[in-house]
C-alpha positions, 0 to 999 in steps of 0.5 A: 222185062226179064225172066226171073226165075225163084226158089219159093215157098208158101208157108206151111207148106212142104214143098220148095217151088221154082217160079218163074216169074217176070222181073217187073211182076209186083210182089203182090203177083208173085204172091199169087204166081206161088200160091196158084201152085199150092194154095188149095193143093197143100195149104187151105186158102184164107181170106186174107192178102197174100205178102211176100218175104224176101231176105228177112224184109216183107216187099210192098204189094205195088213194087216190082220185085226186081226193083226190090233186088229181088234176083235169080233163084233168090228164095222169097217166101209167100205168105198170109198176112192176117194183119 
């Protein structure tokens, strides 16, 4: 277990975050780490699973984002996925 901090963003909103999240943290938490900052601030929530974009390729919910090569201050990107 590692401090992993992120460059983030939700999409549609204006506002690029840093996130620190643990590197054994799976993508679908950090999902819910980026929208806890936005969704009902700046983006309205949806009923829909929140993904996350990392170097043009959606992580699965269950990995670890380290496992992924996720590292420091790379940028991912939070997202609905409407299906």
């Amino acid at each position: 277990m590692a401090l992993l901090p992120l460059c983030a963003n939700f999409r549609d909103d204006i506002a690029v975050l840093l996130v620190a999240v643990d590197d054994q943290d799976t993508a679908e938490t950090v999902g819910q780490k980026i929208a806890a900052h936005v969704v009902g601030h700046r983006v309205a929530a949806a009923p829909w699973p929140i993904r996350i974009r990392h170097q043009g390729r959606i992580l699965p919910p269950g990995q670890p984002v380290g496992e992924a090569g996720v590292g420091p201050l790379d940028h991912v990107e939070a997202f609905y996925d409407a299906g």
